[in-house]
PDB file of N, CA, C and O in Angstrom:
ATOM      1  N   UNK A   1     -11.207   3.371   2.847  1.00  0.00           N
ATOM      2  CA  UNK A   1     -11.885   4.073   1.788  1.00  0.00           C
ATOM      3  C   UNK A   1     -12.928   5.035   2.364  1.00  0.00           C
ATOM      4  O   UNK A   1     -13.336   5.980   1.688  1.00  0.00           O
ATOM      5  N   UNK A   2     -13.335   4.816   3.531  1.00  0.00           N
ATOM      6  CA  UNK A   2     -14.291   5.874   4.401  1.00  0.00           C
ATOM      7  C   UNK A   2     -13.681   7.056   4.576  1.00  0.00           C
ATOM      8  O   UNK A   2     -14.342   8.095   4.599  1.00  0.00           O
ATOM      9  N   UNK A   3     -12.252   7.047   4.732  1.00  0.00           N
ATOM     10  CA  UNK A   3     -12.215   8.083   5.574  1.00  0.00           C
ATOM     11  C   UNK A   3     -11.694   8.606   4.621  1.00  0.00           C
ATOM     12  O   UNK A   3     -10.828   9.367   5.052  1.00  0.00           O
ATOM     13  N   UNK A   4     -11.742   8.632   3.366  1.00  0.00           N
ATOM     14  CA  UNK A   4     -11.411   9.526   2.177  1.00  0.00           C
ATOM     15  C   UNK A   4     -12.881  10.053   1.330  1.00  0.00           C
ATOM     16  O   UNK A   4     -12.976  10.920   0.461  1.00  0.00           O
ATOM     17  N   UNK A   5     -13.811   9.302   1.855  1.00  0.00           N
ATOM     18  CA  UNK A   5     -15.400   9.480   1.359  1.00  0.00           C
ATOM     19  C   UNK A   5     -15.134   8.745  -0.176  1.00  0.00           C
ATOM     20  O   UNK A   5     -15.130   9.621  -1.041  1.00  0.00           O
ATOM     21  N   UNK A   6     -14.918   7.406  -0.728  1.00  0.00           N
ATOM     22  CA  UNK A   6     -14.398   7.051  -1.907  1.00  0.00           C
ATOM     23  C   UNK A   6     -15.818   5.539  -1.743  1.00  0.00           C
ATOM     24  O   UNK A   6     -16.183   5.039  -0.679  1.00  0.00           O
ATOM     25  N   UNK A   7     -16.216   5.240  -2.863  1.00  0.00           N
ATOM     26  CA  UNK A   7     -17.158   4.522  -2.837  1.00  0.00           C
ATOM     27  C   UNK A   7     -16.670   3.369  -3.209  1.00  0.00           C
ATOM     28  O   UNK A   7     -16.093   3.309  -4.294  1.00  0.00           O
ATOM     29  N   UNK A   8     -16.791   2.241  -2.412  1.00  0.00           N
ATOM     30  CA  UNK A   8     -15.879   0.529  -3.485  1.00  0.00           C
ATOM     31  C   UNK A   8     -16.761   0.703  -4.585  1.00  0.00           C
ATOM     32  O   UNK A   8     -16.257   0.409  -5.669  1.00  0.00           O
ATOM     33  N   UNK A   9     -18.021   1.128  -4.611  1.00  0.00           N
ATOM     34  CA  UNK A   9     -18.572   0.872  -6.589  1.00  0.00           C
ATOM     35  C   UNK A   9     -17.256   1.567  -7.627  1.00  0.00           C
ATOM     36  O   UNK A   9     -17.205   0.920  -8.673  1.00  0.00           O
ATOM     37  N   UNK A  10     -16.411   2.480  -7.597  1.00  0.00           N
ATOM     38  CA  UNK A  10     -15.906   3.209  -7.973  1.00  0.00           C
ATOM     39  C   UNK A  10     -14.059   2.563  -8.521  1.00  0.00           C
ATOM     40  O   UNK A  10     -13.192   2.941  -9.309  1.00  0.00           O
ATOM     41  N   UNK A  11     -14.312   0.989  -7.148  1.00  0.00           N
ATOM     42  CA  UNK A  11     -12.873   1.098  -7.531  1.00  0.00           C
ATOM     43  C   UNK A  11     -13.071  -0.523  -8.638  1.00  0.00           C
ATOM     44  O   UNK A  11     -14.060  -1.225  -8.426  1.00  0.00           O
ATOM     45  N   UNK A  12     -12.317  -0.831  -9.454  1.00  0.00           N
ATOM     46  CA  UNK A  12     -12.350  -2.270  -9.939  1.00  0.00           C
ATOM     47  C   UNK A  12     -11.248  -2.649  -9.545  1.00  0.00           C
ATOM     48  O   UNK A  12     -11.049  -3.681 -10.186  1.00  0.00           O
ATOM     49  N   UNK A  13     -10.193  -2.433  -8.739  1.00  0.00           N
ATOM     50  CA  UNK A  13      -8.943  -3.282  -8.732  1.00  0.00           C
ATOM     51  C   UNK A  13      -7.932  -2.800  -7.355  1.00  0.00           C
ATOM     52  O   UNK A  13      -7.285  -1.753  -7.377  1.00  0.00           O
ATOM     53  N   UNK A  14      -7.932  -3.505  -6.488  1.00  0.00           N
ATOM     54  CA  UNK A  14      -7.056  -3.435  -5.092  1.00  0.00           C
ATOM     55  C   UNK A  14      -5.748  -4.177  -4.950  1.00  0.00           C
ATOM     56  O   UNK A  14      -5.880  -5.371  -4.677  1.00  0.00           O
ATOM     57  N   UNK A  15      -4.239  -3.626  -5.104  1.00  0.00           N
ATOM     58  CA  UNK A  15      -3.600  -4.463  -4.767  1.00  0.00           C
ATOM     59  C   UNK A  15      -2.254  -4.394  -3.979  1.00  0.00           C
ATOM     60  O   UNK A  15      -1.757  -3.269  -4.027  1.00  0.00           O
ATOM     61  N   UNK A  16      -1.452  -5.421  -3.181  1.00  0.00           N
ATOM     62  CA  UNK A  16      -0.435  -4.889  -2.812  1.00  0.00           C
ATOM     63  C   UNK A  16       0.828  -5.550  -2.968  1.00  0.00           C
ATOM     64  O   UNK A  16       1.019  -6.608  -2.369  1.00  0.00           O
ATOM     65  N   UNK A  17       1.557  -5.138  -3.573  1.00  0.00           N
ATOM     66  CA  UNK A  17       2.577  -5.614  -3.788  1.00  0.00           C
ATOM     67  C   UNK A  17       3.889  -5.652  -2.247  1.00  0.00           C
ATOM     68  O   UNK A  17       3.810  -4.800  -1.362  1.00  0.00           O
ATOM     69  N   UNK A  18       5.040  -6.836  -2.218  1.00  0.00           N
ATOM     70  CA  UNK A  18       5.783  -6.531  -1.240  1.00  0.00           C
ATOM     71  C   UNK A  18       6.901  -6.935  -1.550  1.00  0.00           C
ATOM     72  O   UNK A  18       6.810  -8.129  -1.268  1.00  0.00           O
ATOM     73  N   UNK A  19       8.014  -6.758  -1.981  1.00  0.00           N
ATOM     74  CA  UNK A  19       9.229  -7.071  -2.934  1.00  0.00           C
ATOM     75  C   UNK A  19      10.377  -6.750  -1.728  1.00  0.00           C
ATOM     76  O   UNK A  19      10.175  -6.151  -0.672  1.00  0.00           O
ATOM     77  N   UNK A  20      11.434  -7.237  -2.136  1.00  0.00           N
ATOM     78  CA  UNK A  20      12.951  -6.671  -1.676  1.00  0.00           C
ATOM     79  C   UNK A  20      13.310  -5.500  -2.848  1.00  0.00           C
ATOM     80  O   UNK A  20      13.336  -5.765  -4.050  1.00  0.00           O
ATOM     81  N   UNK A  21      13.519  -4.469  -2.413  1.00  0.00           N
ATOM     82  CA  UNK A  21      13.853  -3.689  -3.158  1.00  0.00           C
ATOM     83  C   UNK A  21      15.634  -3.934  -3.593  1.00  0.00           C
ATOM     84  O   UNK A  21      16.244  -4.933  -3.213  1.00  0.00           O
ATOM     85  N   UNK A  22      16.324  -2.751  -4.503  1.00  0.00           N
ATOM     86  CA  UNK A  22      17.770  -3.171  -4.383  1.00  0.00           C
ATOM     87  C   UNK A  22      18.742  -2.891  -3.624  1.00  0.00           C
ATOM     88  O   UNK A  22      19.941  -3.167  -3.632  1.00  0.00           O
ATOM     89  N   UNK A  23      17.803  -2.074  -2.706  1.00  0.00           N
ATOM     90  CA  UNK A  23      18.579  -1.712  -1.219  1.00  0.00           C
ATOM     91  C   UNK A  23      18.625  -2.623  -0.039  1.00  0.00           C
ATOM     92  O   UNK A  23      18.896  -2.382   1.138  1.00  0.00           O
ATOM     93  N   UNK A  24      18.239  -3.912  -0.742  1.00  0.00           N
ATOM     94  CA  UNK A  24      17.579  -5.227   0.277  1.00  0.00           C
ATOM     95  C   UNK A  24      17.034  -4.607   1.382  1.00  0.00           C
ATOM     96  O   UNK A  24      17.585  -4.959   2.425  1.00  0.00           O
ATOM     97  N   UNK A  25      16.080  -3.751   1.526  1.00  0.00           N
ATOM     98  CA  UNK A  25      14.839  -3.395   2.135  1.00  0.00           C
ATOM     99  C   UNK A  25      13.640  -3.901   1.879  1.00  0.00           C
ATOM    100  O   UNK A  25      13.380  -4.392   0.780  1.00  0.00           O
ATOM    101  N   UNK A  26      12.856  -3.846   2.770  1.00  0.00           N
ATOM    102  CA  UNK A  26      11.561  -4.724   2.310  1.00  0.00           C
ATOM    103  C   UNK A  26      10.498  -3.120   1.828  1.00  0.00           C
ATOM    104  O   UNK A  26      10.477  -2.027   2.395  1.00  0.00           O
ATOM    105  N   UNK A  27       9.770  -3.574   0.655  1.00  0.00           N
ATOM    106  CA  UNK A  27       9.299  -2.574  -0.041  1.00  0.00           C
ATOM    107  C   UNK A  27       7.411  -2.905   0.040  1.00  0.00           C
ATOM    108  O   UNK A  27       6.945  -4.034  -0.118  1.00  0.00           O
ATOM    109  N   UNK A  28       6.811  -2.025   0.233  1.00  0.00           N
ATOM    110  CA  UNK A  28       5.437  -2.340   0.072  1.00  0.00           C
ATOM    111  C   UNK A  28       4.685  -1.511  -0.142  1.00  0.00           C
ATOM    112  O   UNK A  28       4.255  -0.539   0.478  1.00  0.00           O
ATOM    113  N   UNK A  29       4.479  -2.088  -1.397  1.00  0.00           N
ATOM    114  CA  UNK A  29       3.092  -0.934  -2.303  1.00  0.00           C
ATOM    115  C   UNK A  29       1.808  -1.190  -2.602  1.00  0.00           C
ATOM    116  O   UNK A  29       1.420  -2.357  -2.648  1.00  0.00           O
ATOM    117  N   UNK A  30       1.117  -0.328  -2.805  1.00  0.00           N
ATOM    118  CA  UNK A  30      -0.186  -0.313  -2.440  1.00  0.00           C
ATOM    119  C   UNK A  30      -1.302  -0.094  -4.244  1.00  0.00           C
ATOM    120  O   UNK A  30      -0.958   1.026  -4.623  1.00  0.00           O
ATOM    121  N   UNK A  31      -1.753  -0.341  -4.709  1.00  0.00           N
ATOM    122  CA  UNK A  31      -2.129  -0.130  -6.316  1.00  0.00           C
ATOM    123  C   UNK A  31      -3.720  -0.022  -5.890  1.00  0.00           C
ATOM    124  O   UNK A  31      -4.260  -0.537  -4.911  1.00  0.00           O
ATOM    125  N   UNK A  32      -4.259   0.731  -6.833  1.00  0.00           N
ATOM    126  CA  UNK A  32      -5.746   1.009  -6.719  1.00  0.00           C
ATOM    127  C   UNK A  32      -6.278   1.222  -8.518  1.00  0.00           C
ATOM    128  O   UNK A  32      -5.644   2.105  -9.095  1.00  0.00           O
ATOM    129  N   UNK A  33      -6.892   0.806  -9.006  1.00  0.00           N
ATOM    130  CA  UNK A  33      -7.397   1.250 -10.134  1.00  0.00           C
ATOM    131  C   UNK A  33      -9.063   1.441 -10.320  1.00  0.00           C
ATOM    132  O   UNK A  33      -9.971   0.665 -10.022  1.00  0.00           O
ATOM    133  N   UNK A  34      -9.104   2.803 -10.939  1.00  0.00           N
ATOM    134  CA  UNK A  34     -10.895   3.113 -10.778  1.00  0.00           C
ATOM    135  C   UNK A  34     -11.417   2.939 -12.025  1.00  0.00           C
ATOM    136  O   UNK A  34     -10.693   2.743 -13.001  1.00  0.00           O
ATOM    137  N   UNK A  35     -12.774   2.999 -12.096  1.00  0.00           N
ATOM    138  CA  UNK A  35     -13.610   2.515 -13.009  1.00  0.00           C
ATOM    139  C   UNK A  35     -13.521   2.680 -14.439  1.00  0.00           C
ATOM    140  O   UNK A  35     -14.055   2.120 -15.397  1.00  0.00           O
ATOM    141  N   UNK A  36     -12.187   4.173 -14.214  1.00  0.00           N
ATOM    142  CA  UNK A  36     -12.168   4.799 -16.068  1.00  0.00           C
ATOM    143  C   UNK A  36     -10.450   4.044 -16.097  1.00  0.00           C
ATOM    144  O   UNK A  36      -9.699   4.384 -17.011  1.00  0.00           O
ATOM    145  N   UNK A  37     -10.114   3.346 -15.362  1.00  0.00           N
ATOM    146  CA  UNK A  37      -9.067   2.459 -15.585  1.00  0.00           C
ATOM    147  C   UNK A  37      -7.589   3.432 -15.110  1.00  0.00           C
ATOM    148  O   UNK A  37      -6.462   3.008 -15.366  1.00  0.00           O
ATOM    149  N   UNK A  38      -7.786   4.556 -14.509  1.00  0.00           N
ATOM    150  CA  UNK A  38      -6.665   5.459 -14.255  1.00  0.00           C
ATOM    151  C   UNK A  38      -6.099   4.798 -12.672  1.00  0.00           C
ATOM    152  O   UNK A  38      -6.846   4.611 -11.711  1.00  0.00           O
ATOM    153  N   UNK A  39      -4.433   4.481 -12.698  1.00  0.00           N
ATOM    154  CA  UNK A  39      -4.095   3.438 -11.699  1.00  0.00           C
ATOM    155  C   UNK A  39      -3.546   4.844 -10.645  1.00  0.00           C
ATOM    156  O   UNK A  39      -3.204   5.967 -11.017  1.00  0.00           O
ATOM    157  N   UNK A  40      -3.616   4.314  -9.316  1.00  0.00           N
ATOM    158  CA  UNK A  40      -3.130   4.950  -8.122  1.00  0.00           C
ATOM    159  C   UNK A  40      -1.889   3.601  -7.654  1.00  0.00           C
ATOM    160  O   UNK A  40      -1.717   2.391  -7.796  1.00  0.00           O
ATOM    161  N   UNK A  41      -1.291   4.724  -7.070  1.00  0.00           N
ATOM    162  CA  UNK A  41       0.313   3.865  -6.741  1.00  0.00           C
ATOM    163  C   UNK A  41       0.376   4.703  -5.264  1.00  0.00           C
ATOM    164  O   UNK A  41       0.285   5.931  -5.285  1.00  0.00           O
ATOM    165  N   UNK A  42       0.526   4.023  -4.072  1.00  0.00           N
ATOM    166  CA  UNK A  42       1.102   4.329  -2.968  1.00  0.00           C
ATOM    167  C   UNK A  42       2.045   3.673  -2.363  1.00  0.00           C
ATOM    168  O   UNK A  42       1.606   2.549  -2.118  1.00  0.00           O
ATOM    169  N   UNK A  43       3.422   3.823  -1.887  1.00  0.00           N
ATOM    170  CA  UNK A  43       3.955   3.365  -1.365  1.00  0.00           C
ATOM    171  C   UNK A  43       3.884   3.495   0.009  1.00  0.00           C
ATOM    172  O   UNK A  43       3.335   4.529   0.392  1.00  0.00           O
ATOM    173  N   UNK A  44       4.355   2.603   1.006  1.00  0.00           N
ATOM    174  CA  UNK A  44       3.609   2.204   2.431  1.00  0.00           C
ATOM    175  C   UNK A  44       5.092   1.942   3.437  1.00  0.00           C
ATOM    176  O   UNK A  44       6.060   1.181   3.459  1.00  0.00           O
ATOM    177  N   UNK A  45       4.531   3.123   4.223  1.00  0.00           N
ATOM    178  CA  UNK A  45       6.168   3.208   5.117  1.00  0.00           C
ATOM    179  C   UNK A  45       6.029   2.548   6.542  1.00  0.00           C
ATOM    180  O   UNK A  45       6.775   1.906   7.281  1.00  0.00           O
ATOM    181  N   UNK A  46       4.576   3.054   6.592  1.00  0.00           N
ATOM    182  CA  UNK A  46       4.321   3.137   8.421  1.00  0.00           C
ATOM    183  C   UNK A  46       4.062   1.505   8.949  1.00  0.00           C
ATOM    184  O   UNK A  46       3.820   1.325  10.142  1.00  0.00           O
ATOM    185  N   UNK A  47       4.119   0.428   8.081  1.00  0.00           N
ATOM    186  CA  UNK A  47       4.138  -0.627   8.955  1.00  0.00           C
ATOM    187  C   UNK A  47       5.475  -0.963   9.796  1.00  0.00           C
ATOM    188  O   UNK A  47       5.797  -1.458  10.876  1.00  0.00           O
ATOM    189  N   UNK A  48       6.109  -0.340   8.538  1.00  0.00           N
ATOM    190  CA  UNK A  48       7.612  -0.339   9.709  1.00  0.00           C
ATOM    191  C   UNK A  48       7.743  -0.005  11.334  1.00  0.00           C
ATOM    192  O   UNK A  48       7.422   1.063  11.855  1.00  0.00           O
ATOM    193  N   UNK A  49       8.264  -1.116  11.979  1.00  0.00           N
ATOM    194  CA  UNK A  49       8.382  -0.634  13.157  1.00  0.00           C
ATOM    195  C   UNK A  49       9.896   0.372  13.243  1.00  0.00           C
ATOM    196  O   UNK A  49      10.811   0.053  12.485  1.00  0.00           O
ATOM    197  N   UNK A  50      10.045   1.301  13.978  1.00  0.00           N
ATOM    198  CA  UNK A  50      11.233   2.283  13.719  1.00  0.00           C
ATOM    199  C   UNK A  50      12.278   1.781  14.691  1.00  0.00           C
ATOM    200  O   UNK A  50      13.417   1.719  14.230  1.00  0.00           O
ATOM    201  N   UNK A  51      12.083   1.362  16.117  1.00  0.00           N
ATOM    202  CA  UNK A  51      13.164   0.920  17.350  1.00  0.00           C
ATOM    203  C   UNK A  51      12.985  -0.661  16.858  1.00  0.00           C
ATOM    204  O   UNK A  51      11.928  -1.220  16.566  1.00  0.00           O
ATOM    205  N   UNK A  52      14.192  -1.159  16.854  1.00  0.00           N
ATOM    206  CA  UNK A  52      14.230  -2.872  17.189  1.00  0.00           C
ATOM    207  C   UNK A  52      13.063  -3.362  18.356  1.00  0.00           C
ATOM    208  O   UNK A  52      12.838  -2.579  19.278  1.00  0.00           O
ATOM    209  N   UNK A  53      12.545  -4.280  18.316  1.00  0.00           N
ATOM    210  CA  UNK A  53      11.722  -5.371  19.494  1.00  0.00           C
ATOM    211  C   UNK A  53      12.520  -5.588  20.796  1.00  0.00           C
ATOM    212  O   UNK A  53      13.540  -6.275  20.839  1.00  0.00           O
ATOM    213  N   UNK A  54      12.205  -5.217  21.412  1.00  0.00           N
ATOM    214  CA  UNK A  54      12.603  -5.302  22.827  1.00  0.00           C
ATOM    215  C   UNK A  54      12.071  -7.271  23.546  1.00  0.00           C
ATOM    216  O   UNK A  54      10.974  -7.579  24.010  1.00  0.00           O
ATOM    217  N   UNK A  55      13.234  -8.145  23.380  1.00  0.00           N
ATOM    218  CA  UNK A  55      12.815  -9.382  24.019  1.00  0.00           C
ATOM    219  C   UNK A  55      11.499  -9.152  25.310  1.00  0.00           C
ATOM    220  O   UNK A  55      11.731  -8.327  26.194  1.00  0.00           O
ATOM    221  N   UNK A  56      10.237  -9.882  25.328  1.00  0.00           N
ATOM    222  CA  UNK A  56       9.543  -9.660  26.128  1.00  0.00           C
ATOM    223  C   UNK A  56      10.188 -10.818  27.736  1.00  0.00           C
ATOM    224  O   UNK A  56       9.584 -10.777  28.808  1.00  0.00           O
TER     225      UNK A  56
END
């Protein structure tokens, strides 16, 4: 929230959802709602790792 300059007084509601979508992909979204009750929706790509794990 810093690095958008956004104040937590501002937000009332943080959340994240993580479902199988119907592409049996794993899905993960992000919900924000502010003080006049107007909701933010982000969906969240980059935890994905992109190459398979290499056995250590």
């Amino acid at each position: 929230m810093e690095q958008h300059k956004i104040e937590s007084s501002f937000i009332s509601e943080l959340r994240t959802d993580i479902y199988l979508a119907a592409n049996r992909q794993l899905e993960v979204r992000s919900y924000a709602r502010d003080l006049n009750g107007k909701e933010y929706i982000k969906n969240i790509y980059e935890f994905a790792d992109l190459l398979p794990c290499k056995p250590v």
